[in-house]
C-alpha positions in Angstrom: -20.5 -37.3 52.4 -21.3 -39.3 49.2 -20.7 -37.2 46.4 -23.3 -37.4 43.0 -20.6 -39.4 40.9 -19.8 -41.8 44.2 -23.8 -42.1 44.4 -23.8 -43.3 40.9 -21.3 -45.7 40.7 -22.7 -47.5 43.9 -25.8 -47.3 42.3 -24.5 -49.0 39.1 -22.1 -51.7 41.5 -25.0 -52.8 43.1 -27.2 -53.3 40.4 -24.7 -55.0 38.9 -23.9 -57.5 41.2 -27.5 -58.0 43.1 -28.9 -58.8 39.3 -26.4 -61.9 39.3 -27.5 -62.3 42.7 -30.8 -63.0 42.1 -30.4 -64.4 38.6 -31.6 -67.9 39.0 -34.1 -66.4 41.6 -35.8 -64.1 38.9 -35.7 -67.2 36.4 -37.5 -69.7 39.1 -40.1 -67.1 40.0 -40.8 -66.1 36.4 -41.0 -69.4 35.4 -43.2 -70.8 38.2 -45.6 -67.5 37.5 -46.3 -68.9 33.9 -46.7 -72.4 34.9 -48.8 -71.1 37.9 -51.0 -69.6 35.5 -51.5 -72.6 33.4 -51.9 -75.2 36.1 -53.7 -77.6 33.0 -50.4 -77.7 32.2 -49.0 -79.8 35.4 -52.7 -81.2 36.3 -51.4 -84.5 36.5 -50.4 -85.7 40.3 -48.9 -89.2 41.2 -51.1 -91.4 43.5 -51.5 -91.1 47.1 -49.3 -94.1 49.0 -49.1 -96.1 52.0 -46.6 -97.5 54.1 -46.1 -99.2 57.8 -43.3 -99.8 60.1 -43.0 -100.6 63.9 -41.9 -98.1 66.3 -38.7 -99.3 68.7 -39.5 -100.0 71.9 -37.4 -96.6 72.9 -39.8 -94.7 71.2 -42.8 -96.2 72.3 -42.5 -96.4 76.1 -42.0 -92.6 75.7 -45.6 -92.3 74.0 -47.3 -89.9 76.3 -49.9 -86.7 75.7 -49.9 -84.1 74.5 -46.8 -83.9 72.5 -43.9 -87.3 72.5 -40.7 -85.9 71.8 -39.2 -88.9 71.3 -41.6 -89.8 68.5 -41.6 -86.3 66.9 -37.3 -86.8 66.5 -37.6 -90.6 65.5 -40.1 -89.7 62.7 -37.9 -86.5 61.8 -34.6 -89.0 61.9 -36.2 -92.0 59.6 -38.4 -90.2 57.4 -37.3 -86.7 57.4 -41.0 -85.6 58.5 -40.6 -82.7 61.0 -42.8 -79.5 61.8 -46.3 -81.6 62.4 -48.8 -79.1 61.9 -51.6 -81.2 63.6 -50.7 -83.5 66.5 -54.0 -85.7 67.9 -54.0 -88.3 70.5 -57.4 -90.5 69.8 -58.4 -91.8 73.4 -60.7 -93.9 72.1 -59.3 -96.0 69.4 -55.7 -95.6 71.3 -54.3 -93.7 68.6 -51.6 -90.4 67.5 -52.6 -88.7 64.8 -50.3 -86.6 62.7 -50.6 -84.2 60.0 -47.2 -83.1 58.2 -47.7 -80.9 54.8 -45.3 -80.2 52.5 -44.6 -78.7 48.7 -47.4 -80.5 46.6 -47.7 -83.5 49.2 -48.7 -84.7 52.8 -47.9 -87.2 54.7 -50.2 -88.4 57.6 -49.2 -90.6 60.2 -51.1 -93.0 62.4 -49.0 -94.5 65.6 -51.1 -97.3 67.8 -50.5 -96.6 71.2 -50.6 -99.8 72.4 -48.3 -102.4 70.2 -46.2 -99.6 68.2 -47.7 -100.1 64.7 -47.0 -97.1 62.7 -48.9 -96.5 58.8 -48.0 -93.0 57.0 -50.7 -92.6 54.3 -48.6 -90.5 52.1 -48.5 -88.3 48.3 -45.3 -86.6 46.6 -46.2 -84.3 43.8 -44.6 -84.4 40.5 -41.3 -81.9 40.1 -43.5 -78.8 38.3 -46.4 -79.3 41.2 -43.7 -78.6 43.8 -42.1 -75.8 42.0 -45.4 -74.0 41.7 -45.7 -74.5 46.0 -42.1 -72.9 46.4 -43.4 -70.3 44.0 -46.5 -69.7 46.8 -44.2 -70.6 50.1 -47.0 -73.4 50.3 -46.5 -75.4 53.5 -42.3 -74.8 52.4 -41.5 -74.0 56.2 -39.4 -71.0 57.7 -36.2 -70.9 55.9 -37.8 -70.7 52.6 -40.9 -68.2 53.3 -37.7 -66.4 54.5 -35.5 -67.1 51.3 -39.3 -65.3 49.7 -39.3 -62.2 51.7 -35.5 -61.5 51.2 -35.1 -61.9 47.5 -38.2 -59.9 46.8 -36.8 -56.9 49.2 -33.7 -57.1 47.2 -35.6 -56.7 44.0 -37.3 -53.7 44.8 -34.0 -52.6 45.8 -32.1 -54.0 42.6 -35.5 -52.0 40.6 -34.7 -48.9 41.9 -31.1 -48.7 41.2 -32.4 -49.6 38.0 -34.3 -46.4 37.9 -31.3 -44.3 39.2 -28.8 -45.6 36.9 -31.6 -44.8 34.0 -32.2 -41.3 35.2 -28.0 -40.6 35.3 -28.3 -41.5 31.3 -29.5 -38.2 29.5 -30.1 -39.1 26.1 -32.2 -42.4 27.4 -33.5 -41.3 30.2 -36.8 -39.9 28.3 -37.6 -43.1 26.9 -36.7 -44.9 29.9 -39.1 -42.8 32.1 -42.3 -43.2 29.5 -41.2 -46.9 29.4 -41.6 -47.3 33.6 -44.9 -45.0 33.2 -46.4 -47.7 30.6 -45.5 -50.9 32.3 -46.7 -49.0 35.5 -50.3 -47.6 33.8 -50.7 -51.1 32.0 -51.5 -53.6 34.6 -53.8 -51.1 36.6 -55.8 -50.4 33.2 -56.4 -54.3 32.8 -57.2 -54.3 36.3 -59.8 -51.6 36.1 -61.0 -52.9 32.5 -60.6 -56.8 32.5 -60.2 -58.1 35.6 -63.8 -59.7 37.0 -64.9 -57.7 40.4 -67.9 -57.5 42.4 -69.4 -53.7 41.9 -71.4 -51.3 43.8 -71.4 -53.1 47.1 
C-alpha cells in the first residue's frame, strides 16, 4: 500500500517527466491555437497543380471494379498517395476517379481505363496551413488523430499531478487553489458574457 509521502513523490516524478514529455507537444498545439485563431495571418495558399504519367502495363491489366489493388499500391509506391477516401469508376467516359486529402492539400486522380493515362490535379499548402490541419487532425490519417488523443489524455493526467503536487505545498497552496478557481471561472464568464449564441429557442 502506497503511503502519503510515496503518493507524493510519484506525483511529483511524473509530472516531472510527462511535462518534458509533452514539451514540444504543448509548444505545437499552443502555437497552432494562436495561428488557428488568426488564419489572416496564413491566408495565402500556393496554386493548385497538375501532372500526368502512364500507368505500366502491370498495373493496368489489373484495372477492374470496384476497388484495383494493384493501382491503389502503385499510386501509394510512386507518389506516396494512400488511404483514397473516394474511389469512382466512371462507366461512361471509361474512367477511375480518386479522391486523396491530406493536411492543407488534395490530390485527385483520374486513370483512363482504356490506354493507361494517369493526370493527378493536385494542391500542397504552405508549412503554417498544414500545421494548423495537424492542430485539427484534418484529413492527418490514424496514426496522428491517435498521436491527438494520447497526448491530450496525458495532459489531463500531467494537470492533475499538477494540482496534487500544489495541494502538498502549504504555504502556496491557497494561492494556487484561487489561481485554478479563476482560470476555471474565467473562460465560462466570457462564454456566458461574450461569446455570440442563439437565445430562447
Amino acid at each position: 500500500m502506497m503511503n502519503k509521502r510515496q503518493f507524493y513523490n510519484w506525483s511529483r516524478l511524473l509530472h516531472i517527466y510527462m511535462s518534458t514529455a509533452l514539451f514540444s507537444l504543448l509548444i505545437f498545439f499552443s502555437v497552432t491555437g494562436i495561428t488557428l485563431n488568426h488564419l489572416e495571418w496564413v491566408s495565402t495558399t500556393n496554386e493548385p497543380k497538375s501532372l500526368q504519367d502512364q500507368l505500366p502495363n502491370s498495373v493496368l491489366n489489373k484495372l477492374k471494379p470496384p476497388i484495383s489493388e494493384a493501382l491503389l499500391i502503385w499510386l501509394d509506391t510512386k507518389y506516396g498517395l494512400s488511404s483514397a477516401t473516394n474511389i469512382e469508376w466512371d462507366q461512361d467516359n471509361h474512367e477511375i476517379l480518386l479522391d486523396y486529402p491530406y493536411p492543407a492539400g488534395y490530390a485527385y486522380v483520374i486513370v483512363n481505363i482504356n490506354n493507361g493515362q494517369l493526370t493527378i490535379d493536385y494542391q500542397n499548402g504552405q508549412f503554417w496551413q498544414v500545421v494548423n490541419d495537424l492542430h485539427k487532425g484534418r484529413h492527418a490519417g490514424k496514426a496522428w488523430s491517435w498521436l491527438i488523443d494520447i497526448s491530450a489524455g496525458f495532459m489531463v493526467f500531467f494537470s492533475i499531478t499538477g494540482l496534487i503536487i500544489l495541494w502538498q505545498n502549504r504555504p502556496k497552496r491557497k494561492l494556487g487553489i484561487a489561481l485554478t478557481v479563476l482560470g476555471t471561472v474565467t473562460p465560462v464568464f466570457i462564454f456566458i458574457l461574450f461569446v455570440p449564441k442563439l437565445s430562447g429557442a
